[in-house]
C-alpha positions as CSV (number, residue, x, y, z in Angstrom):
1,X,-24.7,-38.5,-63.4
2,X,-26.3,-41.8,-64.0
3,X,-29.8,-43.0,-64.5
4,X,-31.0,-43.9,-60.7
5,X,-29.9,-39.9,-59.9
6,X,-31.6,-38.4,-62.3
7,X,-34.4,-40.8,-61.9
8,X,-34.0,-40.1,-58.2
9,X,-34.1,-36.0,-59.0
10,X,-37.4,-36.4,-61.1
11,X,-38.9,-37.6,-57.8
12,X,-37.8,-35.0,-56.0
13,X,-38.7,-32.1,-58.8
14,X,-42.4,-34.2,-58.5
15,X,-42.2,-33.7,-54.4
16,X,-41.3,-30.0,-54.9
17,X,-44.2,-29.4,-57.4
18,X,-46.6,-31.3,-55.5
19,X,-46.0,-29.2,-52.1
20,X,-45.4,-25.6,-54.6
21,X,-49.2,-27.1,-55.6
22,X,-50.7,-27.9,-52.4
23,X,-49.2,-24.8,-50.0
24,X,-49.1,-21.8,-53.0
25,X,-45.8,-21.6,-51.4
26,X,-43.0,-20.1,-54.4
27,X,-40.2,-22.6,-55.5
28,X,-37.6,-21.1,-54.1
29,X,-39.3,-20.4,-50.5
30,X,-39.7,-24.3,-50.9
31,X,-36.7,-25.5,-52.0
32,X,-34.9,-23.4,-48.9
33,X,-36.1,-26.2,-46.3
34,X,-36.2,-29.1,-48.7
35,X,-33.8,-32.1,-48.0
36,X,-32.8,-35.1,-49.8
37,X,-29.9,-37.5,-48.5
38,X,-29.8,-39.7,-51.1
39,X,-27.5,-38.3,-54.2
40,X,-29.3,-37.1,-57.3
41,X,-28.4,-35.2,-59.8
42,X,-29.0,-31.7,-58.7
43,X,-28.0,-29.8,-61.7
44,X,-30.5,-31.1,-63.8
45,X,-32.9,-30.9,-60.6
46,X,-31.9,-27.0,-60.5
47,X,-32.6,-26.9,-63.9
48,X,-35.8,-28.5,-64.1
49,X,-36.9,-26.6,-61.1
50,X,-35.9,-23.1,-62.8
51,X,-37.7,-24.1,-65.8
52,X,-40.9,-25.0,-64.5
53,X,-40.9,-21.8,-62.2
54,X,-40.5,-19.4,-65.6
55,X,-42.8,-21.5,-67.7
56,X,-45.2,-22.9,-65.6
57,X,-48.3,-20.9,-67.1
58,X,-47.0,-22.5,-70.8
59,X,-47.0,-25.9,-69.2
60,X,-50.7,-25.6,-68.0
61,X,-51.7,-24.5,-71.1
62,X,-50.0,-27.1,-73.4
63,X,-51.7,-29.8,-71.0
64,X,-54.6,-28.0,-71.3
65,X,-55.1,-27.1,-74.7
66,X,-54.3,-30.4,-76.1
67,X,-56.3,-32.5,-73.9
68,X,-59.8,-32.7,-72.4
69,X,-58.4,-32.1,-68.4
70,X,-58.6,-29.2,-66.4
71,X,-55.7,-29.3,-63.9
72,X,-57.6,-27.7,-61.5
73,X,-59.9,-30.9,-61.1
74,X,-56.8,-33.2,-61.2
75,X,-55.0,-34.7,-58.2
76,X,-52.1,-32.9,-57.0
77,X,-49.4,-35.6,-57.4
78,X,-50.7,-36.8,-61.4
79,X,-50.9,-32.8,-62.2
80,X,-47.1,-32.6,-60.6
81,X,-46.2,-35.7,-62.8
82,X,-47.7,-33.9,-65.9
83,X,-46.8,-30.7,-65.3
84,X,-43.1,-32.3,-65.5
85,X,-43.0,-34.7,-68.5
86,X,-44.5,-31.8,-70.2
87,X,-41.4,-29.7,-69.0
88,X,-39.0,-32.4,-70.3
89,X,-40.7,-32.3,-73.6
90,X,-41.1,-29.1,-74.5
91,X,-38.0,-27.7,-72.9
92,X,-35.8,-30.5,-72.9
93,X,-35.1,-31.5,-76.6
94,X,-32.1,-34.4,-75.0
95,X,-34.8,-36.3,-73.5
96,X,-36.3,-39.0,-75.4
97,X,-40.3,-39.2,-75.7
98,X,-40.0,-42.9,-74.6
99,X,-37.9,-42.0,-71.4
100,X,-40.5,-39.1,-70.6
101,X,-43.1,-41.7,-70.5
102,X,-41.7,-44.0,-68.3
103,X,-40.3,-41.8,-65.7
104,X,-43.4,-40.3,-65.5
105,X,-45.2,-44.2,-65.6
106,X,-42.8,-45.1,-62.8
107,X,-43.0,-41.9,-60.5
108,X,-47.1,-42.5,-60.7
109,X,-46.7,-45.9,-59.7
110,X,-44.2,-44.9,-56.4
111,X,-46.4,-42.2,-55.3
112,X,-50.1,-42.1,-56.9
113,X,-53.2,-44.0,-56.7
114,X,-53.1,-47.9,-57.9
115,X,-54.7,-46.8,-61.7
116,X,-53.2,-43.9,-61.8
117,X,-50.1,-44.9,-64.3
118,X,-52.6,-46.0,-66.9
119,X,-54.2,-42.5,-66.7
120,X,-50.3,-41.0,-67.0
121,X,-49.4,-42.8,-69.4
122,X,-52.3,-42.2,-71.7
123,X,-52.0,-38.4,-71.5
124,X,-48.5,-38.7,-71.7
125,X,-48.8,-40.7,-74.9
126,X,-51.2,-38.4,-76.3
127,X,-49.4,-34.9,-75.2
128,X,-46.2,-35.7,-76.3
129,X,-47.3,-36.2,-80.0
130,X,-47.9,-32.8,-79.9
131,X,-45.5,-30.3,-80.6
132,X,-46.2,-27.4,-79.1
């Protein structure tokens, strides 16, 4: 798969998280009436997907521990942003820090408030350092 599909998959693992965040609905009850026309790569979306529905408890925490948010008082689409970059980093070990960033940089500025890239990318910045 090239860049612009997996790119194009990240958006689409952000969508899913962002709706799994908003309705309580389960992953798989929303990925049953999700569609996408455009190609992506959907093996690393299933992936993704399966990995943030078994560890998505860890991924709270991480954000949690190591920084100074609570999730519960962040908006839906930055804490779907977060919530994957930190998937990529801690369960991804192909996936270079500086890729993480960006994605995550460039998904905030599609779909999130005007300053909210600057708030992604510092947390990203400062989470990733972390190991785990």
């Amino acid at each position: 798969m090239n860049n612009k599909q997996r790119s194009l998959a990240r958006e689409n693992i952000v969508k899913i998280l962002y709706q799994q965040d908003i309705s309580g609905d389960t992953f798989v009850y929303i990925l049953k009436y999700f569609i996408e026309k455009r190609k992506y790569d959907e093996i690393y979306f299933l992936e993704m997907i399966d990995a943030l529905d078994n560890n998505l408890l860890k991924i709270d925490k991480f954000i949690e521990s190591k920084s100074d948010i609570k999730l519960k008082y962040t908006a839906s689409i930055d804490k779907a942003i977060l919530r994957l970059s930190i998937c990529e980093h801690l369960y991804k070990s192909d996936i270079p820090r500086k890729v993480i960033i960006d994605e995550g940089i460039n998904i905030a500025k599609k779909f999130s408030s005007e300053k909210s890239f600057k708030f992604i990318n510092k947390m990203l910045d400062n989470l990733i350092e972390c190991k785990s």
